[in-house]
Structures are given as C-alpha cells and as structure tokens.
C-alpha positions in Angstrom: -1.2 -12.5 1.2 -4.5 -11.3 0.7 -6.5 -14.1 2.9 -3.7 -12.2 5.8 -4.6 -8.6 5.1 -8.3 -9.5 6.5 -6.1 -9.3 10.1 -4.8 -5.8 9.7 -6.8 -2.6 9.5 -5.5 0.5 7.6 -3.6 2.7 10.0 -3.8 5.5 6.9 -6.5 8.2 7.4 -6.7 9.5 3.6 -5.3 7.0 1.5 -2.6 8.4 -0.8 -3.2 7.9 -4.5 -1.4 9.0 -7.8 -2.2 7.9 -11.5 -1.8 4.4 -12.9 0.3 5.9 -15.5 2.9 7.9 -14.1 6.0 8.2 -16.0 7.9 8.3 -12.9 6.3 5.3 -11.4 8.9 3.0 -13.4 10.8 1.5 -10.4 14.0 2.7 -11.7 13.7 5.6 -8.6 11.8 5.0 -5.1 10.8 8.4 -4.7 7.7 7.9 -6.1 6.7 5.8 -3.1 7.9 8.2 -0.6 4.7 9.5 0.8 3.6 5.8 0.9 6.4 5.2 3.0 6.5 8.0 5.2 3.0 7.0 6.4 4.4 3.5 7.2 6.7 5.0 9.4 4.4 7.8 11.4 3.6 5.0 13.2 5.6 2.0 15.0 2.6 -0.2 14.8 2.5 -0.2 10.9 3.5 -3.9 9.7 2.6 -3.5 5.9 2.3 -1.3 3.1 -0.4 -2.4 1.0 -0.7 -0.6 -2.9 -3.9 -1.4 -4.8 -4.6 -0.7 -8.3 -8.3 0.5 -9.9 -8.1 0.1 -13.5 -11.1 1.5 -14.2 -9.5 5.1 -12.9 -5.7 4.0 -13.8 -4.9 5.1 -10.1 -2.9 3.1 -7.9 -3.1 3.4 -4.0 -1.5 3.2 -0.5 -1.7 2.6 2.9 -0.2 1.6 5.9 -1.7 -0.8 8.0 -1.3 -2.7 11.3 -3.0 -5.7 13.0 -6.5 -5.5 13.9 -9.5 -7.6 14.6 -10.5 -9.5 11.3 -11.8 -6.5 8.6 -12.4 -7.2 5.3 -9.6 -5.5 3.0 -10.4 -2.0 1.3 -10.4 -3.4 -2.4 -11.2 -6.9 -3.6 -8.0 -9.0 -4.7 -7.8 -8.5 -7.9 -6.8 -4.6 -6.9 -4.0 -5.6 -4.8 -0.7 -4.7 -7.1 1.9 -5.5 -3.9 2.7 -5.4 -0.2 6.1 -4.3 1.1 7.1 -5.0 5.1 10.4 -2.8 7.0 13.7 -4.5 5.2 15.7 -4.7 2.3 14.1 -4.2 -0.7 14.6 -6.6 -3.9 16.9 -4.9 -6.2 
C-alpha cells in the first residue's frame, strides 16, 4: 500500500492530528475519525484516507488524498498505521 501512496498527493490543506493515546480512539465508536472523514468527503476526487502515526510525539494523523503525479508520501512507512477507501467498513 505504501509503494501506491507515492501516486496520490494529499488533497488535505492542514493535516488533522489528535494524540496517540486518546481514550476515545479505541475503535469501539467511529466518531473519533469524523473530521478525518469529513475531509474525505469535501472533495469527490478523494480516493484514500491515509492515518500515520509518530511515536516519538504519540500523535496520530490524517488526510485525504487523491491521484497525482508520483510524490513521495508525507511520512516514511513505518508511520503509516492504516488507509481506509469509500465502502463498508470491517466490523
């Protein structure tokens, strides 16, 4: 997945962040990904929504992004935590 990020560019002018260690971040609720997801969908072109992770800072982050010319990715690989696409999500 990360080799196919290098073909999208982040559609995301500030990229939206909130700590590593967030109680509410459990995936028992979605809400906390709401402003993630609300930037995937200000714009039809978004494909992805890409979440990295920093350890160093214990801050995770996200951003929309949509195909572009080849661009390396914001964070090296071993910061990318997941990637969601429109559909169903895994229960």
């Amino acid at each position: 997945m990360y080799g196919l990020l290098s073909t999208y560019s982040s559609a995301s002018q500030v990229m939206i962040e909130f700590s590593g260690n967030d109680a509410s971040a459990d995936y028992t609720t979605v809400t906390w990904l709401d402003p993630c997801y609300r930037e995937f969908y200000s714009n039809a072109a978004n494909k992805y929504v890409v979440f990295w992770y920093k350890e160093d800072t214990d801050t995770v982050y996200c951003e929309a992004v949509s195909m572009s010319k080849s661009k390396t990715p914001r964070f090296p690989v071993e910061n990318l935590m997941r990637v969601e696409r429109l559909g169903d999500r895994c229960a």
